[in-house]
N, C-alpha and C positions, 0 to 999 in steps of 0.2 A: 317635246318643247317646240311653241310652234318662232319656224324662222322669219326675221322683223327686217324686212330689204328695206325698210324707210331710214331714212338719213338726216334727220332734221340739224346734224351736230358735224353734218359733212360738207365739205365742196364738190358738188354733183360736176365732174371735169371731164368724167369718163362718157363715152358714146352711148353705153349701157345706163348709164344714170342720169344723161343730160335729156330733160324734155322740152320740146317746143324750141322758142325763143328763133327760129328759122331766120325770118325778117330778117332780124336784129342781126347775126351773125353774118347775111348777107351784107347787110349794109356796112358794119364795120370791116369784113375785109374789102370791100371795094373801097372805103374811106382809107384805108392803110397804103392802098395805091398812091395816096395823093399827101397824103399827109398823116399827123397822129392824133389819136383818137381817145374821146373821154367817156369812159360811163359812170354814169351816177344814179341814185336813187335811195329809200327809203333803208332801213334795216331788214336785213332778213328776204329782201326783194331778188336773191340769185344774183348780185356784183361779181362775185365772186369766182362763182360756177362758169358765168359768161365769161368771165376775162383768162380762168383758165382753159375750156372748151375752144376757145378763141385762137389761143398761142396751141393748141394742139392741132387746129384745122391749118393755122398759117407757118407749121412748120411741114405740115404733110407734103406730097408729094407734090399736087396741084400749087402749092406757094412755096415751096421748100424754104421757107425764112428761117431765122436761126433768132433763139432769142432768150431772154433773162430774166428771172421776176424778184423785182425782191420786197419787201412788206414793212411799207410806212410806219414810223415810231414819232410818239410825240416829243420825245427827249431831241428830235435833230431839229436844231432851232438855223443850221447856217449852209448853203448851199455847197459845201465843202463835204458835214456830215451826211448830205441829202447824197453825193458823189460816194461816200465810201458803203453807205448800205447797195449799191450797184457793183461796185469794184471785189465788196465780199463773195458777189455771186457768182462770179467768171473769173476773177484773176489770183494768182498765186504768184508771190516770189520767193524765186533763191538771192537773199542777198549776197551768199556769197559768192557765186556765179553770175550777180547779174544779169538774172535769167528772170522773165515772167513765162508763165504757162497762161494760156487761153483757154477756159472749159466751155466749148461752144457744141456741144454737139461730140464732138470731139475734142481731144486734149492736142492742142498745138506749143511748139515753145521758142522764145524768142528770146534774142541776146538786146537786152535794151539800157543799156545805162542810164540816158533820160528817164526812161519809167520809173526805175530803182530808184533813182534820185529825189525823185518825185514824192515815190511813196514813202521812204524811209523817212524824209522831211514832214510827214505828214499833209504832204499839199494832194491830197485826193482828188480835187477839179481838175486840178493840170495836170493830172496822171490821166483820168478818162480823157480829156481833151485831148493828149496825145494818142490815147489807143484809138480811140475811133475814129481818127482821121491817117491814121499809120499805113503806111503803104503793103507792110505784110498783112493787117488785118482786111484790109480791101480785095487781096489777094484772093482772100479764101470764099469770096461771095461773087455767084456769077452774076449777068445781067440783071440789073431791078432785083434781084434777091432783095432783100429787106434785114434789118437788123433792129430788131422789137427792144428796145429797155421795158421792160412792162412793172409797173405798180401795183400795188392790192394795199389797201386802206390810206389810200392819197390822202384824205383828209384828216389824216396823222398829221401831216406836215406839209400843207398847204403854200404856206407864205416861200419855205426855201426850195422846196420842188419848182416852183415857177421861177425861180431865180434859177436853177439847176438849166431847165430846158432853154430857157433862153441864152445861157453861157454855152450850152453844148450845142444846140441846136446853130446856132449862129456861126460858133468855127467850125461846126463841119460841113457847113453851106458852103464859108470860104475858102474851103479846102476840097472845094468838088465831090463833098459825100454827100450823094442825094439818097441814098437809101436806109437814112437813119430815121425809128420811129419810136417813140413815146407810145403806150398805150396805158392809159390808169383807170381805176376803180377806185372810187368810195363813197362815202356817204353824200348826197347831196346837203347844200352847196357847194362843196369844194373847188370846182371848176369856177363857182361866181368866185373864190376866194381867192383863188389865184389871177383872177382878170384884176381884182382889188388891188394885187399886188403890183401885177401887170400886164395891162390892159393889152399891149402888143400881142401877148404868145398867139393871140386867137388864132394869126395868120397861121399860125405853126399846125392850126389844128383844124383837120379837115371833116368831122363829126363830132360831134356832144351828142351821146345815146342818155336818155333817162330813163329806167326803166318804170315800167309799170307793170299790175300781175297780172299774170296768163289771164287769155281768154277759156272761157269756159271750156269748150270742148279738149284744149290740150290741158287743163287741170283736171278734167276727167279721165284724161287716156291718162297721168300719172298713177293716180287711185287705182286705177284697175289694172294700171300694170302692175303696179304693186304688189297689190292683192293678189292678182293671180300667178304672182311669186310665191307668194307666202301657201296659196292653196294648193300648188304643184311640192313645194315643198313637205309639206302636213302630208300630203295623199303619200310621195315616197317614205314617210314615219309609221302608214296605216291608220291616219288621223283623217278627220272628215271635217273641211271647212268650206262653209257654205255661207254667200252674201245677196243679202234684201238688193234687188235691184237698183230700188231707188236710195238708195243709202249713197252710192256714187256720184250723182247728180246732187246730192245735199251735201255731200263734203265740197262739192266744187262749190258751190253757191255758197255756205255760209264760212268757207276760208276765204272768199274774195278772189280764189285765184292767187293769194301770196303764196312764192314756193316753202317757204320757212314753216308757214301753218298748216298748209298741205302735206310736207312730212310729216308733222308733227303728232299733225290729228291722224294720219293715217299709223303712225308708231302707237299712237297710244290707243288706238283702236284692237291689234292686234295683243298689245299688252294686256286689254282688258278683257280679251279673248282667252289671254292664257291665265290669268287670273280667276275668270269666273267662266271656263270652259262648259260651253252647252254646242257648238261646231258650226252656231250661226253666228255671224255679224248683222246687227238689225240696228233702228232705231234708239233702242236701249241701251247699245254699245258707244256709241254715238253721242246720247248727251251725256253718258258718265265720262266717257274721255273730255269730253269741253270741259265738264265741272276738274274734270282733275288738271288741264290748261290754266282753265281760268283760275283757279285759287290755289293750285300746287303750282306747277311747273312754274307760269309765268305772271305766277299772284301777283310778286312783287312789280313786275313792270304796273301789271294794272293798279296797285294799291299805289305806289307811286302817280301814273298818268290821274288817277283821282284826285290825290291831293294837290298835285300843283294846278288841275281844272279849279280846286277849291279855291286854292290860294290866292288865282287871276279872277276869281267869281267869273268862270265861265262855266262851270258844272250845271246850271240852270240855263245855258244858252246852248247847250250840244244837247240836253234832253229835249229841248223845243225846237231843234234841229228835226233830233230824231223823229219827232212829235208826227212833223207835217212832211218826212221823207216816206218814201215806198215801202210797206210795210215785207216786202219781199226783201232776200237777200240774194247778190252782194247789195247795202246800202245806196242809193240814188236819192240825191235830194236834186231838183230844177232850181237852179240858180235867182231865178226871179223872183221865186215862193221863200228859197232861203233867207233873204235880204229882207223881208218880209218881217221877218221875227229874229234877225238877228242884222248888227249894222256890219258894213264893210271892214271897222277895225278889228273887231270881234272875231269874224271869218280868216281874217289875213291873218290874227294871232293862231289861227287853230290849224290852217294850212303851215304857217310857219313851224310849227311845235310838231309836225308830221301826223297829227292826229287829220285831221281833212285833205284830202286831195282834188285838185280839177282833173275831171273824169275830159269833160268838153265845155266848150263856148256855153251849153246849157245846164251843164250840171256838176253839181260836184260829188265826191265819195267818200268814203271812211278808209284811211290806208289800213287798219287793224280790225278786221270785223269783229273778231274775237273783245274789242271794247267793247262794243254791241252788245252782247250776248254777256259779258262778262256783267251789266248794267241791269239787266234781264233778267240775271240769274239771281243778282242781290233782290232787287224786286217781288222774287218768285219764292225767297226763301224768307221776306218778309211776312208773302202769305200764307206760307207755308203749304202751296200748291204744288206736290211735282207734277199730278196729271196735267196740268195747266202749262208751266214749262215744257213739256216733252209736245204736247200739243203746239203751242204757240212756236216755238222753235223748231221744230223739226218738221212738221206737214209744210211738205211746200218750201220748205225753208223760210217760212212768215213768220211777222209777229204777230200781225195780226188777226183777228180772230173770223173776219172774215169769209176766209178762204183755207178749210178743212177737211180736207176729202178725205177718205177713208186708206188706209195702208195702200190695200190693191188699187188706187186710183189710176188716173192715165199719165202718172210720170216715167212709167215704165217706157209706155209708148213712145212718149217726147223722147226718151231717151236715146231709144232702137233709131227713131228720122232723124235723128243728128250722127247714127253712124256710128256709134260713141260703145255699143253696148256688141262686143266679140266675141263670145262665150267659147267657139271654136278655134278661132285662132290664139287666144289666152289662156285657155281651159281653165276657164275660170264659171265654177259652178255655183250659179244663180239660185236663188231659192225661193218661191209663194210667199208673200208675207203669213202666210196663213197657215206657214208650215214650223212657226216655232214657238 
């Protein structure tokens, strides 16, 4: 049975699982220096990963911070309940000692009447307000140490989270604690969502990260790192797993670089392998795993994103999109050419709804490739083509039919001058297209 190191159903937190994203965590811990810090972005786009990744670099040794996360719900409608999903993550009382315990890292314990008071009343704001500004909890943090509250699905509860940071944030400005920090994840807008509420916090916040997916070359060191898990694995079982070069370079390309789909497709690659086991990964592995994405795993999103494209009559303005965008993947349409065939309301609905993204000043892209291909594939089974399919979508990672070299073509080579392609140091064994 071969082993599947992909994770598309995981939070990639661990050092061994997190890839790429370097930048992005530089900037956010320098931002933490100064203030706290938002990231946002599409579904499935790594929030998650980066925000715990994050809290595990800024407790290490170089930032020693100490910090808490706890995970937004839409039931907390009031800056009180937004205080006790925090207070669940570190604090403990003995009512009958009037004692709280602190779980920072360590378990510390304090004789706090106020606190008890506090919390037995159910007044949870005035409880955090007094622990993070309390003279023993200051105690245990040295210099600029830092103390992270951290969030994961902030756009659960938008409106009293900003009501939250601006009550906490504010007494313990007054109270001389400079090293309290905020750090949240979630879906974008969130962060617009809470300025709606309350346009102040901004000052409180010294970055807004949004993410975007990987650049190509670190969506291809994921794949292959992957892979040559799973192939070092299979060899210690006396298994023989062997991958088409260029197959690597086309998962990067037609996932767009979203972490979520690059799991995905990479899980359901080797699935397809132990399924209908012949010891290669090729082409052929390839578009069956899309087709089983696109109409199994994540039909319904797509059967869904169709219908309501039907419902706004924009289904006829995203094919005319795709019409006149680059027949290559990931998706690039030039914003000049776009407006062209589709008007400005039109575009703002489809960036809004996360199906369009602005790549740059000149172009825009498709957050979900896999629409793409998902549109492709109903097309292809209208004609009942699959040579045409596996063609059009997989050479090159084109739709077009332009541009169709043969297996052995020079993507191998593209591949090898970007560096991208370690056979040695992954041991990960490449195979001829011509060898299966």
């Amino acid at each position: 049975m071969l082993t599947n190191p992909f994770t598309p159903s995981e939070i990639a937190g661990q050092a061994e699982d997190f890839f790429g994203r370097n930048e992005e965590l530089r900037l956010i811990a320098h931002a933490l220096e100064k203030g706290s810090v938002a990231i946002q972005g599409p579904i499935g786009m790594g929030k998650s990963s980066l925000l715990t990744r994050t809290r595990m670099l800024m407790e290490g040794k170089t930032h020693g911070a100490k910090s808490v996360i706890a995970i937004g719900d839409k039931d907390v409608k009031t800056a009180e309940e937004a205080a006790r999903l925090f207070l669940q993550t570190f604090v403990q009382m003995n009512e009958a000692a009037n004692t709280v315990t602190f779980s920072l890292g360590t378990k510390f314990e304090v004789e706090s009447a106020e606190v008890c008071g506090y919390l037995k009343a159910g007044h949870d704001l005035a409880a955090l307000k007094k622990i993070v500004a309390a003279e023993t909890l200051k105690k245990i943090f040295a210099d600029r140490q830092l103390f992270i509250l951290a969030m994961d699905e902030a756009d659960k509860c938008p409106i009293p989270l900003a009501r939250l940071i601006r009550s906490i944030t504010m007494h313990a400005q007054q109270n001389g604690v400079k090293n309290l920090r905020f750090l949240l994840a979630g879906v974008s807008p969130f962060f617009q969502n809470m300025l709606k509420e309350d346009a102040g916090i901004s000052r409180f916040f010294a970055k807004t990260i949004t993410l975007s997916p990987m650049p190509p070359e670190e969506a291809a060191l994921l794949i292959e790192t992957k892979l040559a898990q799973a192939a070092r694995a299979a060899e210690q079982q006396g298994l023989r797993l062997q991958v088409q070069p260029s197959v690597i370079a086309r998962i990067a390309a037609l996932s767009g670089g979203h972490p979520h789909l690059l799991q995905l497709l990479g899980s359901y690659l080797l699935a397809n392998e132990e399924n209908n086991p012949d010891g290669v990964i090729n082409s052929k592995d390839l578009v069956d795993a899309l087709r089983k994405i696109c109409y199994e795993d994540r039909g319904y999103v797509y059967d869904d994103t169709l219908y309501r494209l039907e419902i706004y009559s924009m289904l006829e303005t995203l094919k005319n999109l795709f019409a006149m965008a680059s027949p290559e993947f990931p998706t690039r349409m030039p914003r000049r050419a776009a407006h062209k065939v589709a008007d400005e309301e039109a575009i703002a609905w489809l960036i809004s709804e996360h199906i369009l993204s602005v790549i740059s000043r000149e172009e825009y892209g498709l957050m979900d490739e896999f629409l793409r291909i998902r549109l492709l594939m109903d097309e292809t089974e209208r004609e009942s083509d699959m040579f045409s399919l596996e063609k059009r979508l997989i050479n090159r990672g084109a739709i077009g039919e332009e541009s169709l070299p043969a297996e052995d073509d020079a993507s191998e080579d593209v591949y090898r001058r970007g560096n991208l392609l370690s056979i040695e140091g992954n041991d990960l064994d490449f195979v001829d297209p011509g060898d299966d």
